[in-house]
C-alpha positions, 0 to 999 in steps of 0.5 A: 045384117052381117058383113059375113052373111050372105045377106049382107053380100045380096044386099052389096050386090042390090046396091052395087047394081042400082049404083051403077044403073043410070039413074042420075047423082041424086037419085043415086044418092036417095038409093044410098040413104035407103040403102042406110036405112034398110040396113041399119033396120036388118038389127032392130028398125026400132032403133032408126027411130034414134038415127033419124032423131040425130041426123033432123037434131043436126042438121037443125042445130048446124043452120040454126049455129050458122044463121045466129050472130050473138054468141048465146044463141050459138051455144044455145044450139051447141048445147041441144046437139050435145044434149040430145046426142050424148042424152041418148048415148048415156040413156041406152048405153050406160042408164042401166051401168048407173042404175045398177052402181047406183044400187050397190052403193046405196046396199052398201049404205044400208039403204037398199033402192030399186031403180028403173032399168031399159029393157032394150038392148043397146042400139048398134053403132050408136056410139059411132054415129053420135060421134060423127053427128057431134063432129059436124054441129061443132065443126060448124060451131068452130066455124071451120065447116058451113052446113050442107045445104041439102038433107039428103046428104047429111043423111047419106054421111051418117047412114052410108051402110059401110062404116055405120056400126063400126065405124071408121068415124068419118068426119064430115069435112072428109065425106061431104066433097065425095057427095058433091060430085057423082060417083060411080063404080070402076073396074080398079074400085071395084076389083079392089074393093071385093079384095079388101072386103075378101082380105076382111072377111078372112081376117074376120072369119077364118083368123079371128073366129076360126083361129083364136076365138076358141082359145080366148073363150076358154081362157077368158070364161069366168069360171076358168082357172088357167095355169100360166102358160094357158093364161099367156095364150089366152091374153095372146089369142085375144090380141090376135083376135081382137085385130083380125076382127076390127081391123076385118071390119075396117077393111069390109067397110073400106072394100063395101064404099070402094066398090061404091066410089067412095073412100073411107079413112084407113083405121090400122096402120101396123099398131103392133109394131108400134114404139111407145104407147103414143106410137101404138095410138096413133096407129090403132082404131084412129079415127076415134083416137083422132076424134078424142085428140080433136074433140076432146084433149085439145079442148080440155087444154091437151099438154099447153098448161103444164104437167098436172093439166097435162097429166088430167088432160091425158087420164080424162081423155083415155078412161073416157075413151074406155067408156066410150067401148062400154058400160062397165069397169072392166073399160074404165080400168083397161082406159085407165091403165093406158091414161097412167102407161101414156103418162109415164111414157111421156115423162120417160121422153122428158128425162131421155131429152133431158139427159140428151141421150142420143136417138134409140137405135134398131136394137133398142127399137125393137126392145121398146117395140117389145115393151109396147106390144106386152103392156098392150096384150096385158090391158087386153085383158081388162077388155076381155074379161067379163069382170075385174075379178076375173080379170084380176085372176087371169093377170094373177096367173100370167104371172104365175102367182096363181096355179091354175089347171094347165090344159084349160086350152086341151088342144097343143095345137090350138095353143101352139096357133094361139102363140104363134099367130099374134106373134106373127101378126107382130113380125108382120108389123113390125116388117110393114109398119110403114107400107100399106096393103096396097103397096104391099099387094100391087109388088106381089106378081098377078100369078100370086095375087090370084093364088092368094084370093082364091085360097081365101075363098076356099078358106071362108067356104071351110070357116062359114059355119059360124058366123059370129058378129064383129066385136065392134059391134057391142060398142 
């Protein structure tokens, strides 16, 4: 069930009703985990037999850790949590990558094998819900969270229907105080949340898939042989892309639970008009750069043991976190590449302090803003491409080493929209990067705000032809 269907906006509206119905806080609450269920059932209900295996494991293994006293029988329940949610991770999500590398190493070696593979496709949001499910048993692990005493809820946290297949990852300390009281649907909440469900699906729809999905199709097919400028509006396009769809996602989920009472975690804050790799991480998707930073660079040591650990700490974490996006090199090389840019970004930082040189001024602001948002676009590519080769083609003719056709993208304006737009979405950023979208809306006069939301109305009744799933989705 797609955000951009109309399915999707009858079953918000089923819901928005039945929320706003008198029934009492906990019956509402089994509305909410139904509600959950129906929808993550709209793809495959086969796969909310794996949901509900996390959410029983969990909820177990967070009383079993609370009740133990001896320190084994902890880990001994922290280790059956990890094990059974990343068991089924690596089982559905990456058993046919190692099945299939597996193969071509053995060919290599002369000695050809034929491993089983899964036939099912990969569940949706599995990788966001197994993060969240972590999160609470190795929060109460750290004793820095008690379980929830009722089931109900812990369903409600990892089936709430608006962030569950695309996240943003909720951690649990932040959703559970929102279980605990009731609530209930206002005319702000309400008005503002179909605002930023509007605001999401223009971005989604009308910016992402109308706008420069085409370009980046063309661009990015395997058998395109791009000329440099077409190339450059290709890697360009796919940026612009690639944040009007998650960042739309983000902003439908936000607007879905807003309308319901409920507040989800900002995902974007302005990452193109980030200063530094660092910068750019701490602005883009952060819920996951956040879970890794807590969950996973911290616990390996984070930067406390010197430059090597360090160093490990860094790439370990960020080609995880490419893997984390999928099964495929192409992921592990753009996660990778980011690990070595955030390595030399953090050794550059230590030469400017050693050398005490005085603070970057707007000039050199801009000129490393610059810098950040090109290396970005260039790691986009191994994203995108459907393979290293390919990706390698593209980079090849970005820099203009490979002569490729010049009219891959055969329409001047449809290229002229493919530079344009990421470019502006850029200045925008760089403009804003320090207000929110509320800040920004609630300046503007009511006559404005209105002229606003119905052109993007008109403009998703214009784009509604073809409605494509959310990027995230595949993750």
């Amino acid at each position: 069930m797609l955000f951009n269907s109309l399915a999707f906006l009858l079953f918000l509206a089923a819901v928005l009703a039945l929320h706003a119905s008198p029934l009492s806080w906990s019956a509402r609450k089994v509305v909410l985990l139904v509600a959950g269920c129906v929808f993550y059932s709209a793809w495959n209900p086969v796969f909310l037999g794996l949901l509900a295996i996390s959410a029983v494991t969990d909820w177990f293994v967070g009383t079993r850790i609370a009740r133990a006293t001896a320190p084994h029988g902890r880990k001994f329940y922290l280790a059956l949590s990890l094990t059974t949610n990343l068991g089924l991770l690596a089982t559905f999500k990456y058993g046919n990558f190692i099945a299939n590398n597996l193969e071509a190493a053995a060919a290599w070696a002369g000695h050809p094998v034929s491993l089983p593979h899964l036939t099912l496709p990969l569940p949706i949001g599995i990788s966001f819900y197994t993060f969240e499910a972590l999160a609470y048993s190795i929060d109460v692990y750290r004793r820095r969270a008690t379980p929830w005493t009722r089931f109900t809820d812990f369903g409600v946290f990892l089936t709430f229907f608006p962030h569950l297949v695309a996240g943003p990852i909720v951690r649990p300390a932040d959703f559970r105080p929102q279980l605990e009281s009731p609530r209930r649907t206002n005319r702000d909440g309400l008005a503002w949340g179909l605002a930023l469900l509007t605001w999401g699906l223009f971005q989604k729809v009308v910016l992402a898939d109308g706008l420069l999905a085409p370009t980046a199709d063309v661009v990015f097919d395997a058998a395109a042989r791009p000329g440099t400028l077409d190339a450059w509006a290709g890697a360009l396009a796919f940026s612009g892309q690639i944040f009007f769809d998650f960042a739309g996602y983000t902003h439908c989920a936000i607007g879905a639970a807003l309308a319901l009472g409920f507040k989800l975690p900002d995902n974007f804050d302005s990452p193109y008009g980030a200063i530094g790799l660092s910068d750019f991480w701490r602005r883009w998707h952060i819920s996951l750069s956040s879970w890794l930073r807590d969950y996973l660079y911290l616990p390996l040591g984070g930067n406390r043991h010197g430059v090597v650990n360090t160093v490990r700490n860094v790439m370990i974490t960020m080609v995880l976190g490419g893997l984390w996006h999928g099964a495929a090199w192409t992921f592990l090389a753009w996660g990778a590449l980011h690990g070595v840019l955030l390595v030399a970004e953090r050794a550059a930082r230590a030469v400017w302090t050693r050398l005490a040189i005085r603070t970057p001024g707007p000039a050199l602001g801009r000129a490393l803003g610059a810098c950040t948002f090109l290396a970005v676009t260039i790691a986009w590519v191994f994203f995108r491409a459907p393979d290293l080769p390919s990706a390698f083609r593209l980079l090849s003719a970005m820099s203009g080493a490979e002569v490729g056709t010049f009219d891959v993208v055969r329409n001047h304006a449809v290229r002229a929209i493919a530079f344009a737009l990421p470019l502006a979405l850029v200045a925008t950023h760089i403009r804003f990067r320090a207000q929110s979208i509320r800040a920004i809306v609630d300046a503007w006069p009511a006559p404005l705000r209105a002229v606003a939301l119905g052109s993007m109305i008109a403009a998703l009744v214009m784009f509604s032809n073809d409605n494509r799933a959310f990027i995230y989705f595949q993750f």
